[in-house]
SEFILO-635674 format. One record per residue (C-alpha): x, y, z. Coordinates in steps of 0.5 Angstrom, whole numbers, padded with zeros to 4 digits, always signed. Layout:
// SEFILO-635674
XYZ;...
END
This chain:
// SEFILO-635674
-0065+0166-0106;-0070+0164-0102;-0071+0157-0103;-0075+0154-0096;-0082+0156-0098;-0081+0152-0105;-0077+0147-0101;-0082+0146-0097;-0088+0146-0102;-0085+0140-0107;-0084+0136-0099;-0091+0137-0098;-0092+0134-0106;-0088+0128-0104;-0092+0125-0098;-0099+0128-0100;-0097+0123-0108;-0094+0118-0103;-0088+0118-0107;-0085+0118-0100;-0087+0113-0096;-0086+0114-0088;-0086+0107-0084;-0081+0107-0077;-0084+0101-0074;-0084+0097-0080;-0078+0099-0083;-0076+0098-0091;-0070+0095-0092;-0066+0098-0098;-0062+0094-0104;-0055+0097-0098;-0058+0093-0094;-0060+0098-0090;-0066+0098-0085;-0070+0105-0087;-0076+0109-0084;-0077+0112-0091;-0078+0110-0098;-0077+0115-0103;-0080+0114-0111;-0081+0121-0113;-0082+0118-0120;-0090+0117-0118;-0091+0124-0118;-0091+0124-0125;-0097+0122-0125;-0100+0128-0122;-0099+0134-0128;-0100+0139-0123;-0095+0137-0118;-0091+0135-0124;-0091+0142-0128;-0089+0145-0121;-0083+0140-0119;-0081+0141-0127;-0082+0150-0125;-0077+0149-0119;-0072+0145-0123;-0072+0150-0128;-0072+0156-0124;-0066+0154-0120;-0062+0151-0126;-0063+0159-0129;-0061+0162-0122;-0055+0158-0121;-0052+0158-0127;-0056+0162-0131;-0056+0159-0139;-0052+0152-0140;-0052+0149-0147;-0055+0142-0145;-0059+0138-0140;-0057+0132-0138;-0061+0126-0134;-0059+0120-0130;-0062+0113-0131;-0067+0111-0131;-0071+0116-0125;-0067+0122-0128;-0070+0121-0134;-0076+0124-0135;-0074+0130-0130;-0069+0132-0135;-0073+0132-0141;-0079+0135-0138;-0074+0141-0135;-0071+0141-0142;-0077+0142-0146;-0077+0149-0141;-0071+0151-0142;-0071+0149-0149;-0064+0145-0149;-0061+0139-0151;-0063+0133-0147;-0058+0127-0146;-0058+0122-0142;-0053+0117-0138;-0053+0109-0137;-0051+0106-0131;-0048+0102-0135;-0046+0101-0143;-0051+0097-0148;-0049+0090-0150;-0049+0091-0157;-0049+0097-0163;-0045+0103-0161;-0044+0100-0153;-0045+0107-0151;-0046+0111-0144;-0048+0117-0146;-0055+0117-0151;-0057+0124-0155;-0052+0128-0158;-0046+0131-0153;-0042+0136-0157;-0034+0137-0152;-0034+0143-0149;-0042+0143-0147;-0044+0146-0141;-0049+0141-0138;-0053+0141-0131;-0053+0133-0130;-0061+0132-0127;-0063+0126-0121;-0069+0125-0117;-0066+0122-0111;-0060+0123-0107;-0058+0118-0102;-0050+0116-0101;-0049+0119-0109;-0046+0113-0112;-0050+0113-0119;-0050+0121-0120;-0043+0121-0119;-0041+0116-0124;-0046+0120-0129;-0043+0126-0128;-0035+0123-0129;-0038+0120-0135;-0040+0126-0137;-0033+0130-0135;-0030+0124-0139;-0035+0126-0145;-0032+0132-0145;-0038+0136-0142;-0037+0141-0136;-0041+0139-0131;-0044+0146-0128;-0048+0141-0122;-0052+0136-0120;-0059+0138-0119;-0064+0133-0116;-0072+0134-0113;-0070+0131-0106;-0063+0130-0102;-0063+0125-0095;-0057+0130-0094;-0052+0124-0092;-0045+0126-0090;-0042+0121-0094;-0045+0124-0101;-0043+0131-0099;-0037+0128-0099;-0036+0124-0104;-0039+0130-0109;-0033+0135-0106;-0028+0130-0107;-0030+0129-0114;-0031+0136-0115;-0038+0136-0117;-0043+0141-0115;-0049+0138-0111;-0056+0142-0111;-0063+0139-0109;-0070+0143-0108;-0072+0139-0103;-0067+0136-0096;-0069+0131-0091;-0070+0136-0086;-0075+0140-0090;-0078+0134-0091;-0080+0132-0083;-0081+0138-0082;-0086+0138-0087;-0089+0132-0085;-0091+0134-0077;-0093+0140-0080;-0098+0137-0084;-0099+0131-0079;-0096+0125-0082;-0092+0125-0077;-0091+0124-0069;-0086+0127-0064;-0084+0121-0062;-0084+0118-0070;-0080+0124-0071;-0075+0122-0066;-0074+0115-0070;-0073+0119-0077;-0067+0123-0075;-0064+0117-0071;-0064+0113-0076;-0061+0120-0082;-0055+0121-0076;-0054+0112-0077;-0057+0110-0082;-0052+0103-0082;-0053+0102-0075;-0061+0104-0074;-0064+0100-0069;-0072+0101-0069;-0073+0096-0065;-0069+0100-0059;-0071+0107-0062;-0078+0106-0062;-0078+0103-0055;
END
């Protein structure tokens, strides 16, 4: 299945809602403690219903291709959310939801919605960074008892150390949209310079270390 022209479309979508925000010089600084050129909050494109419906298609459309019919979709909290009910209501499934943590009273449940053992589930995220809250949903899920099919998410940064933590858990990861697309598409689209291009893949191959300062000068 060609996915680059659609890949490319949703990266389009992603910097013209600024859900993506690129800043080399004055760099965001992440919850890790990461110094980043980028942010991503891909949740500001529902805001758009066109884009919205579009992202909601992909998502559906590579659910089908993939893995043909599964018996439920599930979300990851909180941005997974609205992705996962959205691409539910297409597909006509179930929706679910993982907590990052358990309520503190009632049933103190991880999983909200009606999870059957044995359902065959794709787990929904709109961000891939190093992988960490995705994977705890889906081991969630495997100890619910579901068969997690994959993870599906709107966008990857494509980090090495989230490829292998999902093959190590043994989880399937798929994205619409790849940091590479994503550059791509902002020098095609003149959000980007050569030199600020520079700095972006700098910064994906050593995002610990990233120096903007030396990068940029």
């Amino acid at each position: 299945m060609d996915t680059k022209e659609p890949a490319l479309a949703i990266a389009k979508i992603l910097l013209e809602t600024k859900a993506v925000q690129i800043s080399p010089t004055q760099p965001f600084r992440w919850a890790s403690g990461w110094l980043s050129p980028i942010y991503c909050d891909n949740r500001v494109t529902l805001s758009y219903p066109a884009y919205r419906t579009f992202i909601r298609q992909q998502l559906a459309h590579r659910i089908s291709s993939e893995w043909g019919r599964c018996d439920l979709i599930t979300g990851v909290a909180t941005a997974g959310i609205p992705q996962g009910v959205l691409v539910a209501e297409q597909l006509g499934l179930p929706f679910a939801y993982v907590r990052t943590k358990a309520k503190d009273h009632g049933t103190k449940s991880l999983v909200e919605g009606r999870v059957e053992p044995g359902s065959r589930t794709v787990l929904i995220e709109d961000l891939i960074s190093t992988g960490s809250s995705s994977l705890q949903a889906a081991e969630t899920l495997r100890q619910a008892g579901c068969e997690v099919l994959g993870v599906l998410s709107v966008f990857t940064y494509g980090f090495p150390v989230a490829a292998r933590r999902f093959e190590e858990a043994g989880f399937r990861l798929l994205s619409l949209c790849s940091y590479p697309e994503l550059l791509e598409s902002a020098v095609d689209n003149f959000y980007l310079s050569a030199e600020e291009l520079n700095s972006l893949e700098s910064w994906r191959n050593q995002p610990e270390t990233w120096d903007p300062v030396a990068t940029n000068s």
